[in-house]
PDB file with one MODEL, atoms N, CA, C and O in Angstrom:
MODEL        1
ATOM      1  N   UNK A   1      15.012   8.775 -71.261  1.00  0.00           N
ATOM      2  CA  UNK A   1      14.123   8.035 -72.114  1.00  0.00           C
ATOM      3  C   UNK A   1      13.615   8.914 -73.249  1.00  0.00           C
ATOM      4  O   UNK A   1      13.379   8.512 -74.389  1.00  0.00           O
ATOM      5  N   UNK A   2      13.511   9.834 -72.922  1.00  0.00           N
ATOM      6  CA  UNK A   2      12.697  11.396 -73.703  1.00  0.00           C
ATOM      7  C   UNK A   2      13.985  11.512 -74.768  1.00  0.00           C
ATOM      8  O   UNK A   2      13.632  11.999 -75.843  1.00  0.00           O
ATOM      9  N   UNK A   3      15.000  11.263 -74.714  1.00  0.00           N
ATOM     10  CA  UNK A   3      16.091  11.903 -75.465  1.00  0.00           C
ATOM     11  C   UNK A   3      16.169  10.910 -76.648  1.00  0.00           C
ATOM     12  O   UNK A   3      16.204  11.191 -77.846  1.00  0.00           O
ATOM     13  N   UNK A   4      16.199   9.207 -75.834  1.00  0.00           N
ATOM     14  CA  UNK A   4      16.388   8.132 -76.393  1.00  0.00           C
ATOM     15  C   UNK A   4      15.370   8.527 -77.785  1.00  0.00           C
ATOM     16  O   UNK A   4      15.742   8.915 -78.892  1.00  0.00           O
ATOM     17  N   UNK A   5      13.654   8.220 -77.175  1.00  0.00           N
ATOM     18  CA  UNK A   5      13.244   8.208 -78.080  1.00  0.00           C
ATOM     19  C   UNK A   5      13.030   9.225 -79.079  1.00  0.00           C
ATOM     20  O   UNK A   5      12.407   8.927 -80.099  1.00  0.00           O
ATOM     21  N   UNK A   6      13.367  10.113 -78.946  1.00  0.00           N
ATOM     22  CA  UNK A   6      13.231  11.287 -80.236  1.00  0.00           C
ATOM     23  C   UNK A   6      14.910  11.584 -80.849  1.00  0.00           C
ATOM     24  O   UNK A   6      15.306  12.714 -81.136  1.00  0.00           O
ATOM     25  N   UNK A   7      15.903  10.108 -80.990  1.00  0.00           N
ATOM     26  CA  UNK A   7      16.884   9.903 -81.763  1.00  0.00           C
ATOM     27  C   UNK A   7      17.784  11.210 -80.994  1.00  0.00           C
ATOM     28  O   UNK A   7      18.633  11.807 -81.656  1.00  0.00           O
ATOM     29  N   UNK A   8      17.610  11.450 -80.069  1.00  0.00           N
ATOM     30  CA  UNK A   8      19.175  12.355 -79.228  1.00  0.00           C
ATOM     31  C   UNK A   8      19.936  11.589 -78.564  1.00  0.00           C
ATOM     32  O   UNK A   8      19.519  10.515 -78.132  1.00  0.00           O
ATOM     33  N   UNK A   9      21.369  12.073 -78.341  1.00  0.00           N
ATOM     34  CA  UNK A   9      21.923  11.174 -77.248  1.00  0.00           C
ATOM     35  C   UNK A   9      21.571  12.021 -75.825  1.00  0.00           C
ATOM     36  O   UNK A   9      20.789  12.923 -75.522  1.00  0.00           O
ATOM     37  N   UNK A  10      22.598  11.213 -75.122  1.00  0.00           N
ATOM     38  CA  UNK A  10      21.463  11.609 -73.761  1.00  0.00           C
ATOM     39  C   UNK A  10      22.340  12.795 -73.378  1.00  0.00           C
ATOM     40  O   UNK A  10      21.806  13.657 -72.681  1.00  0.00           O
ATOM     41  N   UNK A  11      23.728  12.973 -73.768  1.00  0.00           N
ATOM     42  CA  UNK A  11      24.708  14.381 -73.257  1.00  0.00           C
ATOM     43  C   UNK A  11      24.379  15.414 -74.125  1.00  0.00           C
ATOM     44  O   UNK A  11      25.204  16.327 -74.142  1.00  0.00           O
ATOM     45  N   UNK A  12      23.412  15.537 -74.853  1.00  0.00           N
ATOM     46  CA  UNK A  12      22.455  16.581 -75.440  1.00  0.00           C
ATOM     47  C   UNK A  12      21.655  17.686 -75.070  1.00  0.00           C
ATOM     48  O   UNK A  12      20.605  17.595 -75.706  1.00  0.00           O
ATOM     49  N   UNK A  13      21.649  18.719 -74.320  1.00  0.00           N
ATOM     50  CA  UNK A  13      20.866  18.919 -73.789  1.00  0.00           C
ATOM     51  C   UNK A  13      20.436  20.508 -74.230  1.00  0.00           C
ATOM     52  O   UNK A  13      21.422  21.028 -74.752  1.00  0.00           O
ATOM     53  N   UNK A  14      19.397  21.350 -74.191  1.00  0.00           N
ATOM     54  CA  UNK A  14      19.308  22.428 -74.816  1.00  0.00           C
ATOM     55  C   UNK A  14      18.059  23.112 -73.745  1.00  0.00           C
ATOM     56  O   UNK A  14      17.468  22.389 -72.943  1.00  0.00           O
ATOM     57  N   UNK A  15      17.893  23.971 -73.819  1.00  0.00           N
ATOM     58  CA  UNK A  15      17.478  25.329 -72.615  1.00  0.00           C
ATOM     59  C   UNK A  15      17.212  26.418 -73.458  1.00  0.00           C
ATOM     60  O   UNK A  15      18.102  27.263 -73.554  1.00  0.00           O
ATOM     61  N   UNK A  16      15.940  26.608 -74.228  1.00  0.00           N
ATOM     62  CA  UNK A  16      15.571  28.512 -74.735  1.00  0.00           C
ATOM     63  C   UNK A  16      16.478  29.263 -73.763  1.00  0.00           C
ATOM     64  O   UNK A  16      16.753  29.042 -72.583  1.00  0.00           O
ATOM     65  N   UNK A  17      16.716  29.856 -74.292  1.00  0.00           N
ATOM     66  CA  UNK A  17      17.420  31.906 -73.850  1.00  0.00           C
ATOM     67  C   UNK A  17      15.952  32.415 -72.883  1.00  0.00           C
ATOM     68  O   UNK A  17      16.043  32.929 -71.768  1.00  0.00           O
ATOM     69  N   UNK A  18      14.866  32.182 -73.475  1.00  0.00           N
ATOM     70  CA  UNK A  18      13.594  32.914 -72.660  1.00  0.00           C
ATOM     71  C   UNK A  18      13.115  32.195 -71.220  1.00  0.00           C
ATOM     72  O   UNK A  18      12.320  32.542 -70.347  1.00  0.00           O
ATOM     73  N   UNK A  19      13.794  31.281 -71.358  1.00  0.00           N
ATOM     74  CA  UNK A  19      13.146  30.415 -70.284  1.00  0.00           C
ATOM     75  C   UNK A  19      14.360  31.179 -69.066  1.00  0.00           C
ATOM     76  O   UNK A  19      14.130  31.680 -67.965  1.00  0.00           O
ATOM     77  N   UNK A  20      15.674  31.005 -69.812  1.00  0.00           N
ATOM     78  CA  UNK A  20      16.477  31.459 -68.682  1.00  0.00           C
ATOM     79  C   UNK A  20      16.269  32.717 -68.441  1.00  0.00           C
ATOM     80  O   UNK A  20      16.282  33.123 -67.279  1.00  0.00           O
ATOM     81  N   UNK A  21      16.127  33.234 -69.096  1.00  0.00           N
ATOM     82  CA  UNK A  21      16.060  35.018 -69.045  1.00  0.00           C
ATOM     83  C   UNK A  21      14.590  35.371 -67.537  1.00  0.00           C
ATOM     84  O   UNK A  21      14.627  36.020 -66.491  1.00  0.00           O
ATOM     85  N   UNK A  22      13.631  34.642 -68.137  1.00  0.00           N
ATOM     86  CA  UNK A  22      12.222  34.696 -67.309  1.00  0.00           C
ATOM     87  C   UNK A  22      12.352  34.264 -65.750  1.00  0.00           C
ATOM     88  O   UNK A  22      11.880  34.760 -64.727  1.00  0.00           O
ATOM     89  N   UNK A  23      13.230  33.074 -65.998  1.00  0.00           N
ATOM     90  CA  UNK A  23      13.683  32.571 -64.600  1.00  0.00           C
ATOM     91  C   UNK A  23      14.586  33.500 -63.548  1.00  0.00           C
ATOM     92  O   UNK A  23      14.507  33.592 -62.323  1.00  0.00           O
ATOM     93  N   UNK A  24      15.391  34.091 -64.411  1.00  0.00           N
ATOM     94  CA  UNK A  24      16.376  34.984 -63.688  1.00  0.00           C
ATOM     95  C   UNK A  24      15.642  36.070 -63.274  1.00  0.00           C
ATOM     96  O   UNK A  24      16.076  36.782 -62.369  1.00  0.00           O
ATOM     97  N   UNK A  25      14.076  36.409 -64.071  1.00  0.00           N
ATOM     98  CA  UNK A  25      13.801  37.879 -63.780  1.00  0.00           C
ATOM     99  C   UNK A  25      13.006  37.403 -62.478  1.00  0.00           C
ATOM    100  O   UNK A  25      12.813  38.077 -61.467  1.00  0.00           O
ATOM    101  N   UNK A  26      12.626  36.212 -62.701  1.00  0.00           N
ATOM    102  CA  UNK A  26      11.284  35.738 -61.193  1.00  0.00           C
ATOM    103  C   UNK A  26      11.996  35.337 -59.722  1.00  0.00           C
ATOM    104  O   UNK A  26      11.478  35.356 -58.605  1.00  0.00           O
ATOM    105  N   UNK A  27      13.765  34.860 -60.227  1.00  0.00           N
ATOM    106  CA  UNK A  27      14.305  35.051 -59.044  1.00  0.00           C
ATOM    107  C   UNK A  27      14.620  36.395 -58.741  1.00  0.00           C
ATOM    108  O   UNK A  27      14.411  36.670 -57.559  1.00  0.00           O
ATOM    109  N   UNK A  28      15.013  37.227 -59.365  1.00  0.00           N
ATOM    110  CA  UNK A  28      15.492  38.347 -58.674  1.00  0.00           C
ATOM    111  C   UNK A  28      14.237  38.977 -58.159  1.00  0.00           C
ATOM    112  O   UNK A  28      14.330  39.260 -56.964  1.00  0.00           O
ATOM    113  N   UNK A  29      13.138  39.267 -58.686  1.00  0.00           N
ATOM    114  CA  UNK A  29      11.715  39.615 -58.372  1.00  0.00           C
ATOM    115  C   UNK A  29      11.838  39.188 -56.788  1.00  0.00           C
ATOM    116  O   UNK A  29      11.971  40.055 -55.924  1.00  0.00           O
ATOM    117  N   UNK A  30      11.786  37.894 -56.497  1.00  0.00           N
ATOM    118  CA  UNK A  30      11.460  36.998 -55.260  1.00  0.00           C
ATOM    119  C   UNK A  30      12.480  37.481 -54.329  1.00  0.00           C
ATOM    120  O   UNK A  30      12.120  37.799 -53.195  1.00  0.00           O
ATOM    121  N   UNK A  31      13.960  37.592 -54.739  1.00  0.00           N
ATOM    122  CA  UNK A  31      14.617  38.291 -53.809  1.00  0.00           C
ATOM    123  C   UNK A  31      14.385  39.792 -53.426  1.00  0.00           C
ATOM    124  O   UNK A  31      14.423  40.074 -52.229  1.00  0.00           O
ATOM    125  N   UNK A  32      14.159  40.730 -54.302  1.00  0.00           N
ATOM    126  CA  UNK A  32      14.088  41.870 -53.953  1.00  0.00           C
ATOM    127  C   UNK A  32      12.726  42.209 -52.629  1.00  0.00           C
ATOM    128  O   UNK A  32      12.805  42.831 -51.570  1.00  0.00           O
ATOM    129  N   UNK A  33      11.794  41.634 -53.149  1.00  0.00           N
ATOM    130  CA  UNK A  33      10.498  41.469 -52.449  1.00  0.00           C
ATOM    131  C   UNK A  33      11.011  40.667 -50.984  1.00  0.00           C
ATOM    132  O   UNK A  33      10.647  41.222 -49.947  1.00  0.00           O
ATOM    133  N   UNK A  34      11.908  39.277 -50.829  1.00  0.00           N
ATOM    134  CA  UNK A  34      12.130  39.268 -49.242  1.00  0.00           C
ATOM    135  C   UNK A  34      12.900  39.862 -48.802  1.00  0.00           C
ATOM    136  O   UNK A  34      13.242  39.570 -47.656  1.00  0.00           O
ATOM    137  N   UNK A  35      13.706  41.250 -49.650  1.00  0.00           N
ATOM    138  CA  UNK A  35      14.967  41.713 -48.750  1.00  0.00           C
ATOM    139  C   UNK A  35      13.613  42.522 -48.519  1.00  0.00           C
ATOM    140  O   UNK A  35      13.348  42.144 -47.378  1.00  0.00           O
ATOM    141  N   UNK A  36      12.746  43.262 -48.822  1.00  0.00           N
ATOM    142  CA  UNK A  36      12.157  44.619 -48.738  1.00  0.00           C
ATOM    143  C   UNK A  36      11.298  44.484 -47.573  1.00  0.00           C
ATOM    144  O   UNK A  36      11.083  45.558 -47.011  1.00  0.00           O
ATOM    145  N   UNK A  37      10.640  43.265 -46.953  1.00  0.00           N
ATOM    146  CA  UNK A  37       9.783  43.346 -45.643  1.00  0.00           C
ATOM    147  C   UNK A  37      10.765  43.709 -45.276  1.00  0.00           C
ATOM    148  O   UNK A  37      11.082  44.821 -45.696  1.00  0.00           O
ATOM    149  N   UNK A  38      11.921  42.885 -44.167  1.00  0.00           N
ATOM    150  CA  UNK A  38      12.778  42.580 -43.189  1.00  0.00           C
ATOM    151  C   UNK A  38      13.445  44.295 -43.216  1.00  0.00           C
ATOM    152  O   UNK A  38      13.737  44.804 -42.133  1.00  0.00           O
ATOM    153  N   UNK A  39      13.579  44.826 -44.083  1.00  0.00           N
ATOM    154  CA  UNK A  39      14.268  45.749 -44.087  1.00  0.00           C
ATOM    155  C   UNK A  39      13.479  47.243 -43.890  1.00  0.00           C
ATOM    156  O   UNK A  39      13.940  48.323 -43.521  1.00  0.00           O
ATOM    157  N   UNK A  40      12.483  46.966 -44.177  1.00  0.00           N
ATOM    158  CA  UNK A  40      11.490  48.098 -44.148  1.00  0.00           C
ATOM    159  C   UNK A  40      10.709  47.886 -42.905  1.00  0.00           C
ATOM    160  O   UNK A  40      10.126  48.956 -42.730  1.00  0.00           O
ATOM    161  N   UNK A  41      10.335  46.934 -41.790  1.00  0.00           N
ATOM    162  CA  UNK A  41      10.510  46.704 -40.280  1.00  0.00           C
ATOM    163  C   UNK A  41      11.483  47.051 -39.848  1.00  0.00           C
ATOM    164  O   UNK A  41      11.400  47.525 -38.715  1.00  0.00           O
ATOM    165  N   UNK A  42      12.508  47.016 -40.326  1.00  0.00           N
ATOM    166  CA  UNK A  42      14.088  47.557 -39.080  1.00  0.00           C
ATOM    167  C   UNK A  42      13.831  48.800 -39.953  1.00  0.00           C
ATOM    168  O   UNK A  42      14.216  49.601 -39.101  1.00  0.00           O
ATOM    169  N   UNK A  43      13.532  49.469 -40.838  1.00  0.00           N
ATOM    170  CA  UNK A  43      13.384  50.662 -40.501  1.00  0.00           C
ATOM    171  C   UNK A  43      12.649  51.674 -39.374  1.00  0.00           C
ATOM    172  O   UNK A  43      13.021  52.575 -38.623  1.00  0.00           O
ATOM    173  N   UNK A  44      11.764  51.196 -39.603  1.00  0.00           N
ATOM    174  CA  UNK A  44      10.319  51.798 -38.795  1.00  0.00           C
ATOM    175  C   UNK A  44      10.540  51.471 -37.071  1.00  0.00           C
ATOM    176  O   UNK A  44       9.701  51.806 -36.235  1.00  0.00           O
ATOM    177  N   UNK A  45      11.774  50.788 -36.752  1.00  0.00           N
ATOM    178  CA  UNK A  45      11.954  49.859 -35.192  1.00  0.00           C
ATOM    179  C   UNK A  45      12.586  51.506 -34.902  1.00  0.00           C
ATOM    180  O   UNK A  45      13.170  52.273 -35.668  1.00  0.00           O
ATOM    181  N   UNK A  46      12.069  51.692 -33.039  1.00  0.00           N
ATOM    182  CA  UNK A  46      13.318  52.695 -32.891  1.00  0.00           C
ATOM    183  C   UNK A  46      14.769  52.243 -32.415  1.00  0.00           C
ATOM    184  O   UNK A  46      14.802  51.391 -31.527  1.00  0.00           O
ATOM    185  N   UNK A  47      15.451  52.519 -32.701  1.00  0.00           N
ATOM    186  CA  UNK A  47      16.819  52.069 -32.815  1.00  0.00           C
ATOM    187  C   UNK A  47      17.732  52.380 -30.836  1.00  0.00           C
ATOM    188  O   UNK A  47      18.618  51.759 -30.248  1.00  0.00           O
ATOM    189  N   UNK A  48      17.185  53.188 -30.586  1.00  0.00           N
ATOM    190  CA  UNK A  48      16.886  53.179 -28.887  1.00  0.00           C
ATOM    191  C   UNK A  48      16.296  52.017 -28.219  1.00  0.00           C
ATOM    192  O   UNK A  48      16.764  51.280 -27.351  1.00  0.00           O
ATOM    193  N   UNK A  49      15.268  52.016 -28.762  1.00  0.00           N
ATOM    194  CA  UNK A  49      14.575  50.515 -28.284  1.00  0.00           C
ATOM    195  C   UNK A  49      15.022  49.552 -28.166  1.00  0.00           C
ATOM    196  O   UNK A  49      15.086  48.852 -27.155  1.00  0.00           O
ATOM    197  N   UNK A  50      15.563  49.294 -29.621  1.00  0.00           N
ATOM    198  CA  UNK A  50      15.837  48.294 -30.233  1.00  0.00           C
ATOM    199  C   UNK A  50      17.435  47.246 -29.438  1.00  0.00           C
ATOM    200  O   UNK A  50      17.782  46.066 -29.372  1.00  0.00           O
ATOM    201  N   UNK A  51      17.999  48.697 -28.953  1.00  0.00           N
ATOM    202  CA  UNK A  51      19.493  48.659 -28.619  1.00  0.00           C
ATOM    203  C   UNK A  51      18.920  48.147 -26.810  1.00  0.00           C
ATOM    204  O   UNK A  51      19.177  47.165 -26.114  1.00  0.00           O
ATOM    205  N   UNK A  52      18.323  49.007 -26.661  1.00  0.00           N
ATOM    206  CA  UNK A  52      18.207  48.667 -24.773  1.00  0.00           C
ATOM    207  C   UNK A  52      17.146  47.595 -24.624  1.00  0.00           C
ATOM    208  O   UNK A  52      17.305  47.071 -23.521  1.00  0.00           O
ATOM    209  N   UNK A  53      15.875  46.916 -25.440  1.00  0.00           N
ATOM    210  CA  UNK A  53      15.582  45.523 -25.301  1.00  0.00           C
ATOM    211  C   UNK A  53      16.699  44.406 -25.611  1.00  0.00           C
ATOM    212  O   UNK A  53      17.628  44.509 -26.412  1.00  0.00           O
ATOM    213  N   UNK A  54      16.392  43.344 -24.805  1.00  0.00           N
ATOM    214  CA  UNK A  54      16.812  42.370 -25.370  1.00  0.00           C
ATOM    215  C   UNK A  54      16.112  40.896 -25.339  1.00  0.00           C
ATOM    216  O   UNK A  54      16.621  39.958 -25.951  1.00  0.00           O
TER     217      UNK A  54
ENDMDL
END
């Protein structure tokens, strides 16, 4: 409707460079931050322990 009325067709479509750029930096942000708990707990686990619990 948004396209209609401001005279675009509707297979038009356009995306800033900053928006993608910002997005890509807040996903990778978000990933680095949940690999870093999970991984920084299995550090600190003793690995003896870890092997003979179950």
């Amino acid at each position: 409707m948004q396209h209609a009325m401001f005279g675009q067709r509707l297979g038009d479509f356009s995306l800033p460079a900053g928006i993608i750029g910002l997005s890509l930096a807040g996903i990778t942000l978000a990933a680095v931050l949940a690999a870093i708990w999970p991984a920084r707990r299995a550090a600190r686990t003793d690995m003896l322990a870890a092997i003979a619990g179950e």
